[in-house]
KELUMDO-953499 format. One line per field, with one value per residue (C-alpha): residue number from 1; chain; y, z, x negated; residue in one letter. Coordinates in steps of 0.5 Angstrom, whole numbers, plus 2048, in hexadecimal, padded with zeros to 3 digits. Last residue first. Layout:
KELUMDO-953499
n <- c(NUM,...) $
chain <- c(A,...) $
v <- c(Y,...) $
w <- c(Z,...) $
u <- c(X,...) $
res <- c(A,...) $
end
This chain:
KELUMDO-953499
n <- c(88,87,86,85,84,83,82,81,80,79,78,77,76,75,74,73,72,71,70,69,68,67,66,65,64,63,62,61,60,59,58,57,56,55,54,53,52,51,50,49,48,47,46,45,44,43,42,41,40,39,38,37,36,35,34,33,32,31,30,29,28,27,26,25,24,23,22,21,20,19,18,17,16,15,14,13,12,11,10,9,8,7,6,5,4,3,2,1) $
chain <- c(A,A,A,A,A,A,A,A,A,A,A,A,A,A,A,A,A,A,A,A,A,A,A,A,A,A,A,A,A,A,A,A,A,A,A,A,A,A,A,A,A,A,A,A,A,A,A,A,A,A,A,A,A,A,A,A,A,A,A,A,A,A,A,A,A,A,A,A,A,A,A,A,A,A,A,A,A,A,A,A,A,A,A,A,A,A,A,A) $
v <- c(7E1,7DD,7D7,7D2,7CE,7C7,7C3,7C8,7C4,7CA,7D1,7D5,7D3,7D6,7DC,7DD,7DC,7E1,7E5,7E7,7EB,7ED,7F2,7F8,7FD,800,7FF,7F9,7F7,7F1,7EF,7E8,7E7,7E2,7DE,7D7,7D1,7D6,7D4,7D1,7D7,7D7,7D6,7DA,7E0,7DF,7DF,7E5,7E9,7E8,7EA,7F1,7F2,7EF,7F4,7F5,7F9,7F8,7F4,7EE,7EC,7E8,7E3,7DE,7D8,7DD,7D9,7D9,7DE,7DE,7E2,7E5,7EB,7EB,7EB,7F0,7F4,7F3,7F3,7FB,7FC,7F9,7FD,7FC,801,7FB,7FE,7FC) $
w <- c(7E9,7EF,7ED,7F3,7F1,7F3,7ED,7E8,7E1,7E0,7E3,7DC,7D9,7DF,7DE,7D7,7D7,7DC,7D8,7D3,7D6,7DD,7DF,7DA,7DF,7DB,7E0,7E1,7E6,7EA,7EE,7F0,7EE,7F2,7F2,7F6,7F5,7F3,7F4,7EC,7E9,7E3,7DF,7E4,7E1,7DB,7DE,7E3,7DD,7D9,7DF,7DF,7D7,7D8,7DF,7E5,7E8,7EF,7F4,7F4,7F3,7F8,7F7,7FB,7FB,7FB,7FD,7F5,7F1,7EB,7E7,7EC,7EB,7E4,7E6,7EB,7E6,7E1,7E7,7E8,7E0,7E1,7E7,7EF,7F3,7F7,7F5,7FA) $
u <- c(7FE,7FC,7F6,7F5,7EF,7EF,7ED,7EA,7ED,7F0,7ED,7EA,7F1,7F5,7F1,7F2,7FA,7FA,7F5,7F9,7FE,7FA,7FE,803,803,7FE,7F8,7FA,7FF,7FC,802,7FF,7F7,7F6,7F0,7EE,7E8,7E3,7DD,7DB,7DA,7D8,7E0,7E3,7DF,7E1,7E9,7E6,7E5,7EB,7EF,7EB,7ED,7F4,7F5,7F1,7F5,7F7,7FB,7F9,7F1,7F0,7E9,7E8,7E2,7DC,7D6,7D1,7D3,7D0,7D6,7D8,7D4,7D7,7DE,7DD,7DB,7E0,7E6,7E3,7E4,7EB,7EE,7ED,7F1,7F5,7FB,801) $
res <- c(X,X,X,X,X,X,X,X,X,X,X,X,X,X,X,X,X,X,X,X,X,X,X,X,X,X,X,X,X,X,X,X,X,X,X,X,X,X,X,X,X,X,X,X,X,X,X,X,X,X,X,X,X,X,X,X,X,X,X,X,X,X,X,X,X,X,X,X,X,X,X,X,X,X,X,X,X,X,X,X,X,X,X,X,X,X,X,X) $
end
């Protein structure tokens, strides 16, 4: 099930999160974040340290092609990150 969220509302979320200091979760299954979006949460998972667990299974980009690129980006910005939890 579509979620509603695209690429350029994943940027701005990305951005907010950046310093955030209390989120441990984030779920972002389900929508449309596509490689652009997905690149933004992996630089935003270089910064912030809270998260610990993120799914972003089912992600269709917004040209049904999905993460492409980021994935591998995602999984590099988490290595080394004892006891995070990455779903793709």
């Amino acid at each position: 099930m579509f979620g509603g969220l695209k690429s350029e509302h994943t940027v701005v979320l990305a951005d907010a999160l950046k310093t955030h200091k209390h989120l441990t979760k984030l779920k972002l299954s389900g929508n449309k974040c596509g490689s652009e979006g997905g690149m933004a949460i992996a630089d935003m998972l270089r910064t912030n340290t809270s998260l610990t667990w993120l799914s972003i299974e089912g992600d269709r980009g917004d040209n049904e092609i999905g993460l492409g690129e980021a994935e591998q980006a995602l999984r590099n910005a988490v290595k080394g990150r004892d006891g995070f939890e990455l779903k793709l």
